[in-house]
Every structure is written in structure tokens, then in C-alpha cells.
C-alpha positions, 0 to 999 in steps of 0.5 A: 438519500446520496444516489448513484452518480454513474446513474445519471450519465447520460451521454455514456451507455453503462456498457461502455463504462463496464468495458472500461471497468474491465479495461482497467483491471487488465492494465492493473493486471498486465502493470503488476506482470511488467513490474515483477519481470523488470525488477525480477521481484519473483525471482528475488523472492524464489531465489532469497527463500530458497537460500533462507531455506537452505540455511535454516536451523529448524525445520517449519511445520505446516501449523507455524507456517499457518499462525505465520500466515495469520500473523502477517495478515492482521498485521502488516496486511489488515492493520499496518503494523510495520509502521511504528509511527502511528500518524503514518499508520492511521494514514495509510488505514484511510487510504488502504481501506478507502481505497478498497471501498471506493473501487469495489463499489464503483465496481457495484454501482456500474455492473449492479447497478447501471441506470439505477439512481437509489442503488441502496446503501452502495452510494454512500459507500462510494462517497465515504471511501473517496472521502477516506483516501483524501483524508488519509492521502492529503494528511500523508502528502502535506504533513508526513512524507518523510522528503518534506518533513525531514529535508524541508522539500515543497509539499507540492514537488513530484518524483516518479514515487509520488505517481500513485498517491497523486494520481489516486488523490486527484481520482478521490477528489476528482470524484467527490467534486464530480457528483457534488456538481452533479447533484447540484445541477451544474451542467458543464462544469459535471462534465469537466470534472467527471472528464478529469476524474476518468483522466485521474483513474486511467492515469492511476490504474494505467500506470502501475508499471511505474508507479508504488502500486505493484508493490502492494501485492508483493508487500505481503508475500515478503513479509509473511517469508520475512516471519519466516526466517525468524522461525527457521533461524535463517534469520534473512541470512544473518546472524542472530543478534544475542549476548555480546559477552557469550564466549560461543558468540565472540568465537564465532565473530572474534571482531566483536571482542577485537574491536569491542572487548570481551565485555562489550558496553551497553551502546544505547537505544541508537535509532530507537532513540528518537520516537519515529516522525515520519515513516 
């Protein structure tokens, strides 16, 4: 049975690794903080709804507001829906849901389990969602990212945007290597790789102020508010897309007959057009 990796640190006491666990969660906490006050996120936010609101056609009970809630949960939360191409959804599902395996049992394996090699089935766990976010990360860093995919980039060039992916993917990686060494008995080379996984996930964990990882508490915020403007009919300030032809709706916006006649053409599916490739 795969044990517990941390149970065989020996040179490190589990309440050093337990304030570092700690310490990590502070910095995620105080990163995602800095981020909203710099970029004013929450007031964008406050201020967008407060317009929406003011601009709105019908009111929302509280009932909506709830199927709203659950809507935005099983879709752009749990099941990635607002990803029409599906390599790009399936991707972030290993990566999302790894991710989430992966932290959480570590959390497990250090403050449940510290000094116990057979930690039931929590190592296995541990192994399984680094194994999902290379998976989905490595799929997403060579073969989908819309910069390489489309502009014909190097897989291997790094921006500010890449902070994240690339310091989790190196974290997962790092990891896997790391207790497959361990469990193999290859003293000193463990050591190096577990050095390098801790230098990957201090640098993921400790960066968030200027990396994509804030945004994913914000994400599901804006697009519950998003279903909610298309309840109210304030429709995020803009007009409601109906039949070009109705007279009501040209009288409204006299430009679309100035500029289209009086019976509009059908334009076609634009960017629909094209099944999506890439985001």
C-alpha cells in the first residue's frame, strides 16, 4: 500500500511542517486581499451590481436568486461549463479537482497523520491528484493554450499569466518525483526534490498576489451576478439582443435600420462559426 510521504521526513519535526501548512494559507489569504484592493475587483463588482440593479426590468425574488445560486455552482463552479471547447474544459477538471485532492490531503496527511507511514487511503489520494493536475496542467501547457495554438509561440515561453500553472505544475510534479525517490531509497537525490517541491509550492501559494490564483475566488462571484442580470433584464447594462425587424426595437436604435434596412439580412453564425480550438 502507497504510504504517507511526509511520515518519512525525518530531519523536519511535523510542527514545523504544520506551521508551514499555516503559513501558506495566510499568504493565499493576505495574496487574494492585495489583489482585490489593487485591482478594486470588489468595488467593480459592488458598484457593476448596484448599476445593474438600478437598471433592472423586474424584480428577482429570493427563490431565482437561490436556483441562480445552484445553477452557477453545477455549472461554471463544479463542471466548468463556461468552456465551449471541451479539451479545454476536460483540462481544467484535472486540474481543478487535483488541485483540490492534492492540498486537502496533504493538509491530512500533516495534521492527521504526522509520523504515520500507513495513513489509510489518504496517500493514495495525495498521489492521485498530483497526478491529475500534471495530467490536466501539462495537457493545458503544450497542446491548448491559446498563445501556442493559435500564434505559433514556444510551449516553453513564460509571462506573468504562466506564474500559476507553472509554479503548480512544478509543485505536482516535483511531489511525485519526490516520494517515488523516497520510496525507492535514493537518499540525497529525495532530498533535492523534496527541497524543490517545497520551493514550487511556496512559490505557488506565495505568489497569488500576482498571479491567475485570486481570480478563482472572484470567478464564481461574477458569474452567479452575470445570471443575474439576465433575470432582472438589466442584461450587464446592455441592450437586450431581439428581432431586428420589430419596429419597437428599430425605434429604439434607429442606427439599425440606417445602417442595415428595415429588414435586416440574416448575418450568419460570426464567431460561432468556427467550432472553439482553444479557450
Amino acid at each position: 500500500m502507497i504510504g504517507n510521504p511526509f511520515a518519512e521526513i525525518n530531519f523536519i519535526e511535523p510542527a514545523v511542517m504544520q506551521a508551514y501548512v499555516v503559513v501558506m494559507v495566510l499568504l493565499v489569504i493576505a495574496g487574494t486581499i492585495l489583489d482585490i484592493l489593487h485591482k478594486k475587483s470588489a468595488k467593480y463588482f459592488f458598484l457593476n451590481a448596484k448599476k445593474a440593479q438600478e437598471s433592472a426590468k423586474r424584480p428577482v425574488n429570493a427563490g431565482t436568486k437561490i436556483s441562480l445560486m445552484v445553477q452557477t455552482l453545477l455549472n461554471e463552479v463544479l463542471s466548468a461549463g463556461e468552456f465551449a471547447n471541451p479539451k479545454r474544459r476536460i483540462s481544467h477538471l484535472f486540474l481543478m479537482y487535483g488541485f483540490i485532492i492534492f492540498v486537502v490531503s496533504t493538509a491530512i496527511l500533516i495534521f492527521a497523520y504526522a509520523g504515520v507511514k500507513n495513513a489509510s487511503i489518504v496517500p493514495i489520494l495525495w498521489h492521485l491528484g498530483a497526478l491529475m493536475v500534471c495530467i490536466g496542467g501539462y495537457w493545458f501547457w503544450l497542446f491548448l493554450r491559446a498563445d501556442v495554438s493559435s500564434e505559433g509561440k514556444s510551449w516553453y515561453r513564460l509571462a506573468q499569466s504562466d506564474l500559476f500553472i507553472a509554479s503548480l505544475l512544478n509543485t505536482a510534479t516535483f511531489a511525485l518525483i519526490w516520494s517515488i525517490l523516497q520510496s525507492a531509497g535514493a537518499s540525497g537525490w529525495d532530498t533535492l526534490f523534496f527541497a524543490l517541491f517545497i520551493l514550487s509550492a511556496t512559490v505557488l501559494f506565495g505568489t497569488v498576489r500576482w498571479s491567475k490564483m485570486a481570480h478563482m475566488f472572484f470567478k464564481p462571484a461574477a458569474a452567479f451576478q452575470k445570471r443575474v442580470t439576465r433575470a432582472d433584464g438589466s442584461q450587464e447594462n446592455l441592450p437586450d439582443v431581439g428581432d431586428l425587424t420589430d419596429p419597437e426595437l428599430q425605434k429604439r436604435f434607429p442606427d439599425i435600420p440606417e445602417y442595415m434596412g428595415q429588414k435586416p439580412s440574416y448575418m450568419g453564425l460570426g464567431i460561432k462559426n468556427e467550432a472553439p480550438n482553444h479557450y
